[in-house]
DSSP file (Angstrom, degrees, kcal/mol; ACC not computed):
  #  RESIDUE AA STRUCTURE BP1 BP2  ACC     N-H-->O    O-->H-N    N-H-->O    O-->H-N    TCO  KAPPA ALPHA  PHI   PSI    X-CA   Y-CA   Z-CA
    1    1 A X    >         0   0    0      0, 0.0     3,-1.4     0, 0.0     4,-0.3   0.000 360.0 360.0 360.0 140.0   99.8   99.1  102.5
    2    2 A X  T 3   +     0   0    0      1,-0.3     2,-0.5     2,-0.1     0, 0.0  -0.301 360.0   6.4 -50.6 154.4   96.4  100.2  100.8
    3    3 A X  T 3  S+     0   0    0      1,-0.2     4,-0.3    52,-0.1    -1,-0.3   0.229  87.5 119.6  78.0 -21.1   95.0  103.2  102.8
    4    4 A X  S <> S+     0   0    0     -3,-1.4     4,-1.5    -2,-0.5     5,-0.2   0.756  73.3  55.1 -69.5 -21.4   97.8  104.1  105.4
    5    5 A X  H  > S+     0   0    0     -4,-0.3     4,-2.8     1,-0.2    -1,-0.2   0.975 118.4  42.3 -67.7 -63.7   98.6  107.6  104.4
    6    6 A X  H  > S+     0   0    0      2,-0.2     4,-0.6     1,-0.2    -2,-0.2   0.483 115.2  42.8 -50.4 -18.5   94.7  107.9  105.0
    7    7 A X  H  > S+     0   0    0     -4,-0.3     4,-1.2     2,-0.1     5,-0.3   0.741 111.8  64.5-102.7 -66.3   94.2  105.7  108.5
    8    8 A X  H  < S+     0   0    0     -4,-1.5    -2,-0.2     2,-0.2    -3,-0.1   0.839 109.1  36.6 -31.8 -46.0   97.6  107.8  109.4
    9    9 A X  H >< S+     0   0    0     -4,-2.8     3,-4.2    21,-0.3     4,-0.3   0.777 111.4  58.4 -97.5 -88.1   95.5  111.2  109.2
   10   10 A X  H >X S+     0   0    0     -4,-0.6     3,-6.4     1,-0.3     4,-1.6   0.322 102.8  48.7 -28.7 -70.0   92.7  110.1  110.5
   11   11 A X  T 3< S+     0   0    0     -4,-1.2    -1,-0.3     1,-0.4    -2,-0.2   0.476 109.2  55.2 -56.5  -6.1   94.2  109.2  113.3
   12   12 A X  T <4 S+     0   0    0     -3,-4.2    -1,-0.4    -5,-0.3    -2,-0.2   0.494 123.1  28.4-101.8  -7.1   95.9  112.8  113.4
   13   13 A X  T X> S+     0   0    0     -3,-6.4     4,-1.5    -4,-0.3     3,-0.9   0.579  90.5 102.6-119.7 -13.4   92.4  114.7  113.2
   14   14 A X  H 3X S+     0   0    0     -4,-1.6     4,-1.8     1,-0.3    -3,-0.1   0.715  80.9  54.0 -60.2 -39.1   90.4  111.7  115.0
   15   15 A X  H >4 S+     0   0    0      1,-0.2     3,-1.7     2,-0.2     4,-0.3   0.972 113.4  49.8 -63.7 -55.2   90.3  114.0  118.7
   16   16 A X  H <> S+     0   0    0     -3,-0.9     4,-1.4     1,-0.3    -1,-0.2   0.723 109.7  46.4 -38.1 -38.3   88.7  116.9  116.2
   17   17 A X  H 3X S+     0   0    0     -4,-1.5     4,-1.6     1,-0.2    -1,-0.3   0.782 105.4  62.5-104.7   3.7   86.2  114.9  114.9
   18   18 A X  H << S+     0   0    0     -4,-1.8     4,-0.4    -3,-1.7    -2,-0.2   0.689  99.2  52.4 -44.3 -44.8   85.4  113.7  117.9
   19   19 A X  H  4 S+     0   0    0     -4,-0.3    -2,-0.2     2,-0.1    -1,-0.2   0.566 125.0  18.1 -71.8 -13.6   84.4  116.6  119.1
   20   20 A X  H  < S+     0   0    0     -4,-1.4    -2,-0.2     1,-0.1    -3,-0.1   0.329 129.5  26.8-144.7  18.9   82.1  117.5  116.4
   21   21 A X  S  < S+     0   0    0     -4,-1.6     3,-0.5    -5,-0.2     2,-0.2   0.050  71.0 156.0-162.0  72.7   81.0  114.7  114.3
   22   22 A X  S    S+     0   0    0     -4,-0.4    40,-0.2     1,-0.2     3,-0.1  -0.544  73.4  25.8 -87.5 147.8   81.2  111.4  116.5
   23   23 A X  S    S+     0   0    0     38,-1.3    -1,-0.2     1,-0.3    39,-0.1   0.342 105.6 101.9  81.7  -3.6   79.0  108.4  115.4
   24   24 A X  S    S-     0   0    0     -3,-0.5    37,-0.6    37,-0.3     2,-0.4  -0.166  80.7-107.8 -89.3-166.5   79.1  110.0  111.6
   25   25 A X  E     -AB  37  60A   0     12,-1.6    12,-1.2    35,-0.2     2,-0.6  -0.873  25.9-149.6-140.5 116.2   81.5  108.4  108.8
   26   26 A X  E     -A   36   0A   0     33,-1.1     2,-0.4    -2,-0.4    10,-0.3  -0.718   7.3-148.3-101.7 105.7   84.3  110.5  108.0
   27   27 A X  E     -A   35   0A   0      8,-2.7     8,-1.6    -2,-0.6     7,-1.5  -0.748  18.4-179.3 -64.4 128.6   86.0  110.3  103.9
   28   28 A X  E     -A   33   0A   0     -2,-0.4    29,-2.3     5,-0.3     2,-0.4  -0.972  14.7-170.1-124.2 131.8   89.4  110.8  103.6
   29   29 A X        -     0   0    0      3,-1.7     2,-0.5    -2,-0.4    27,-0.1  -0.878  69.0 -43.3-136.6  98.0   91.4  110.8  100.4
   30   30 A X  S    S-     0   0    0     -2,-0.4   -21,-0.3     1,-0.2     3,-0.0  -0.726 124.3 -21.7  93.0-126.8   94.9  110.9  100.8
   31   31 A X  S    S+     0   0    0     -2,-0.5     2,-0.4   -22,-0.1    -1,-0.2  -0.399 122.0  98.6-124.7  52.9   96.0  113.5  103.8
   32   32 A X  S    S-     0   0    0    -26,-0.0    -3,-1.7     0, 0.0     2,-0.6  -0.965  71.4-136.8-150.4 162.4   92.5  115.3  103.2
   33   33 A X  E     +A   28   0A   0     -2,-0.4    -5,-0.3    -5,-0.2     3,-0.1  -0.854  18.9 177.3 -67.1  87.6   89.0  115.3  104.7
   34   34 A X  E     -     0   0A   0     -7,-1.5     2,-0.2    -2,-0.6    -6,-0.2   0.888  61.4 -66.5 -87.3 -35.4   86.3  115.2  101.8
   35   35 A X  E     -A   27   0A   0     -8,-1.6    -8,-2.7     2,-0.0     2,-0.6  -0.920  37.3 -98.9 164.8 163.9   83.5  115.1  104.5
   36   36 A X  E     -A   26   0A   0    -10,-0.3     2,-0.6    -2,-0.2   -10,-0.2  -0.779  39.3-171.2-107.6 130.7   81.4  113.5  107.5
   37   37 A X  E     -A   25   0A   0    -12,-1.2   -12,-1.6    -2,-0.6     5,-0.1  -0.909  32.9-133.8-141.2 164.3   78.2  111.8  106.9
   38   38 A X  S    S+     0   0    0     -2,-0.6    -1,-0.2   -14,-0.2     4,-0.0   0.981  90.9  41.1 -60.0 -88.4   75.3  110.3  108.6
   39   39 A X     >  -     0   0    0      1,-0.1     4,-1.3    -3,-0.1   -14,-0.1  -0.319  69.8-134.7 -55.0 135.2   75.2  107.3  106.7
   40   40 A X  H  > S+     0   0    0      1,-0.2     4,-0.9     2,-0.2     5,-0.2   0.578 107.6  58.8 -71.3 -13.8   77.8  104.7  105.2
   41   41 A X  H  4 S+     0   0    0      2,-0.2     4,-0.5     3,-0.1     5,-0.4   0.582  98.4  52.7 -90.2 -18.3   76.1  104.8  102.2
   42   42 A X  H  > S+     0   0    0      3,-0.2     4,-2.9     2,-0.1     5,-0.3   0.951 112.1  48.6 -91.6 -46.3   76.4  108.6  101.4
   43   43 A X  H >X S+     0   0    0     -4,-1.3     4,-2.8     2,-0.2     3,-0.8   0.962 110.9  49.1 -57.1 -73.9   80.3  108.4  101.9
   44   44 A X  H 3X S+     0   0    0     -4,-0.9     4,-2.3     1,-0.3     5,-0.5   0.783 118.7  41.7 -26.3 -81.7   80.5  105.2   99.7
   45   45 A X  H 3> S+     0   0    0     -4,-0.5     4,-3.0     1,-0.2    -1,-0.3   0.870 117.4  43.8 -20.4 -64.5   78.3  107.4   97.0
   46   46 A X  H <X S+     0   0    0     -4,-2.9     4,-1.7    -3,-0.8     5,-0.4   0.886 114.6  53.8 -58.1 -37.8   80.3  110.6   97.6
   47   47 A X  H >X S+     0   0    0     -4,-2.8     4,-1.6    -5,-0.3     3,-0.6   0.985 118.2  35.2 -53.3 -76.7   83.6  108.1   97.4
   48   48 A X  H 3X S+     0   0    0     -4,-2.3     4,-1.1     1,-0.2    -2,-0.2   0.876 116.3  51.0 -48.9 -48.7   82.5  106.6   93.8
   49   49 A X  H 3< S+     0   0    0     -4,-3.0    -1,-0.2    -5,-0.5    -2,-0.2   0.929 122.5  31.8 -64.0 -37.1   81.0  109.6   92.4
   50   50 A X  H << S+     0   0    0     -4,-1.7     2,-0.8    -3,-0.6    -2,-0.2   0.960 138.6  19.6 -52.6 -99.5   84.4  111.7   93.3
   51   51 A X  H  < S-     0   0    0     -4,-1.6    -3,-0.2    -5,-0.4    -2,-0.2  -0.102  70.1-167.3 -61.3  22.2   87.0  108.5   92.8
   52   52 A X  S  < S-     0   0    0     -4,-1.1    -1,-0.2    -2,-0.8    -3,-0.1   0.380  77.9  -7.1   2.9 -97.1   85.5  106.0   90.9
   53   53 A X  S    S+     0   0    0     -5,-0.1    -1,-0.2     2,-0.1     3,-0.2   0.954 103.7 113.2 -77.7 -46.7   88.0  102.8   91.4
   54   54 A X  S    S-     0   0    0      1,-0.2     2,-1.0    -3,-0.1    -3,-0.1   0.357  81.0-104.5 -59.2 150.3   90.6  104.6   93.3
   55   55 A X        +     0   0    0      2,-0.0     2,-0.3   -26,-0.0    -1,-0.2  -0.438  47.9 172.1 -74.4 126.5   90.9  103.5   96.8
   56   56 A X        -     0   0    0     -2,-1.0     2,-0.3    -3,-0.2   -27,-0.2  -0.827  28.2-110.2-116.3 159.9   89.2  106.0   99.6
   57   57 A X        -     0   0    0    -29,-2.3   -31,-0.1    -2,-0.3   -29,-0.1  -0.607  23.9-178.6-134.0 100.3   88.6  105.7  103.1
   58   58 A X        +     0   0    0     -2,-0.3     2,-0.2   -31,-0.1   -31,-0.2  -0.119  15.2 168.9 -50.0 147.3   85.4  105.3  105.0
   59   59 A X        -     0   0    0    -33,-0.1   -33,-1.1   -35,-0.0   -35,-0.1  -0.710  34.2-120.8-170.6 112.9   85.8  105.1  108.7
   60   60 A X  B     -B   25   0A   0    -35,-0.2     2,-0.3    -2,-0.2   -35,-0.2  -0.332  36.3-119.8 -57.5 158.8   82.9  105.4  111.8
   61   61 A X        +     0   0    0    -37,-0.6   -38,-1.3   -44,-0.1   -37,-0.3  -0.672  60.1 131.7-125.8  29.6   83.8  108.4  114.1
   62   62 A X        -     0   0    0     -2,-0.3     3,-0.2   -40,-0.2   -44,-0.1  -0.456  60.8-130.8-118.9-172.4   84.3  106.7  117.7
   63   63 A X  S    S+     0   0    0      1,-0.3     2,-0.5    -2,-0.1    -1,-0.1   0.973  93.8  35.8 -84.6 -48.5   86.1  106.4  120.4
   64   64 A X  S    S-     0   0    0      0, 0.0     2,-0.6     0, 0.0    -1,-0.3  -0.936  75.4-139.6-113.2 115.7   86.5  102.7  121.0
   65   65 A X        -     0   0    0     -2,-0.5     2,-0.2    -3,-0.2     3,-0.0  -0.693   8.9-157.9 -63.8  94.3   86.8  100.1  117.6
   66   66 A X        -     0   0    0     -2,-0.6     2,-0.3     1,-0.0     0, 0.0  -0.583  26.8-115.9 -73.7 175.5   85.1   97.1  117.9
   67   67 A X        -     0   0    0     -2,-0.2     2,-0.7     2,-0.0    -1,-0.0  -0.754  37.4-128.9-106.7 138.7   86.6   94.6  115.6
   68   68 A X        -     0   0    0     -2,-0.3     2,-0.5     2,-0.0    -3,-0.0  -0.849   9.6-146.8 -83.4 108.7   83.6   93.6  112.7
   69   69 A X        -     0   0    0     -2,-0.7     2,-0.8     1,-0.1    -2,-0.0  -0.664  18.3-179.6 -86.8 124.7   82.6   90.2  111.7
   70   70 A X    >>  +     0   0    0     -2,-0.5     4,-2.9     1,-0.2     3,-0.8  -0.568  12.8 168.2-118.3  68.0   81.5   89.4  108.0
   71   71 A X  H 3> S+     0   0    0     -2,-0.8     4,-1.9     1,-0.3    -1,-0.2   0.799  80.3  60.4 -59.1 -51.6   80.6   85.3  108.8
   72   72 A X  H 34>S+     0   0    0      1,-0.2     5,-1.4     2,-0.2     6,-0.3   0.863 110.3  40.0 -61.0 -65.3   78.8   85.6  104.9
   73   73 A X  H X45S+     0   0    0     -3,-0.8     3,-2.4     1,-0.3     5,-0.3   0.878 114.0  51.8 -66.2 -54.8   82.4   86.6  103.5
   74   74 A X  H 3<5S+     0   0    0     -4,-2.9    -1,-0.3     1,-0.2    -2,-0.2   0.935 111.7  42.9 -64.2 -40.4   84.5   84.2  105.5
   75   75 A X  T 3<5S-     0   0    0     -4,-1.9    -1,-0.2    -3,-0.3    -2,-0.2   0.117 116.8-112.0 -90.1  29.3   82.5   81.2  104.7
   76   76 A X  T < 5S+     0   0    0     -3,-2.4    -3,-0.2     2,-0.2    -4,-0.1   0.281  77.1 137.0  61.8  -1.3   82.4   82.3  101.0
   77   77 A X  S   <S+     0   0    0     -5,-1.4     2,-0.3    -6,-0.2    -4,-0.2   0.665  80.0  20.6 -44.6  -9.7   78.6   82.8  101.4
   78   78 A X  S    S-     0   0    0     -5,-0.3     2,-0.3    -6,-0.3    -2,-0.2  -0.926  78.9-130.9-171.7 123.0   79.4   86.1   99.5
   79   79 A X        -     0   0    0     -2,-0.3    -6,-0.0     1,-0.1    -7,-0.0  -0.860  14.2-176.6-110.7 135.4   82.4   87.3   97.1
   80   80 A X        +     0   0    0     -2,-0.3     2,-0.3    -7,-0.1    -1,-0.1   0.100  55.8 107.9 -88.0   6.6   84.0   90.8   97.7
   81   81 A X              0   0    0      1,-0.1    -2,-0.1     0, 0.0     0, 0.0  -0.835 360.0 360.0-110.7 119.8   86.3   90.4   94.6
   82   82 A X              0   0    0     -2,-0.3    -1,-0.1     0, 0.0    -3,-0.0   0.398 360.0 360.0-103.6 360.0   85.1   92.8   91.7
């Protein structure tokens, strides 16, 4: 699966970055921590400029996951395929 080494560690530093950088958006690449940012858009940036195509992983900083809904994507309103 894309991403699992990378949801795996989060989920192994997730108490840590709770304590000091909750509600930010965390990059991970691989088993490593590239950085926390305010914005989803500055990880994305920091992602591409570092990794161009290779897959990284963005991920919000909280305690409790709501699930997201992207109604535009599902009813084709809007193609995610590059």
């Amino acid at each position: 699966m894309a991403l699992e080494k990378e949801l795996q560690y989060f989920e192994t530093i997730k108490r840590e970055l709770l304590q000091h950088h909750k509600d930010k958006f965390a990059l991970i690449k691989d088993e490593l921590l590239i950085g926390t940012f305010t914005k989803m858009e500055e990880a994305y940036e920091e992602g591409v400029n570092r990794y161009g195509k290779e897959p990284f992983l963005i991920k919000k900083i909280v305690e409790n996951e709501s699930p997201e809904s992207l109604p535009s994507l599902m009813t084709g309103a809007i193609r995610a395929d590059f």
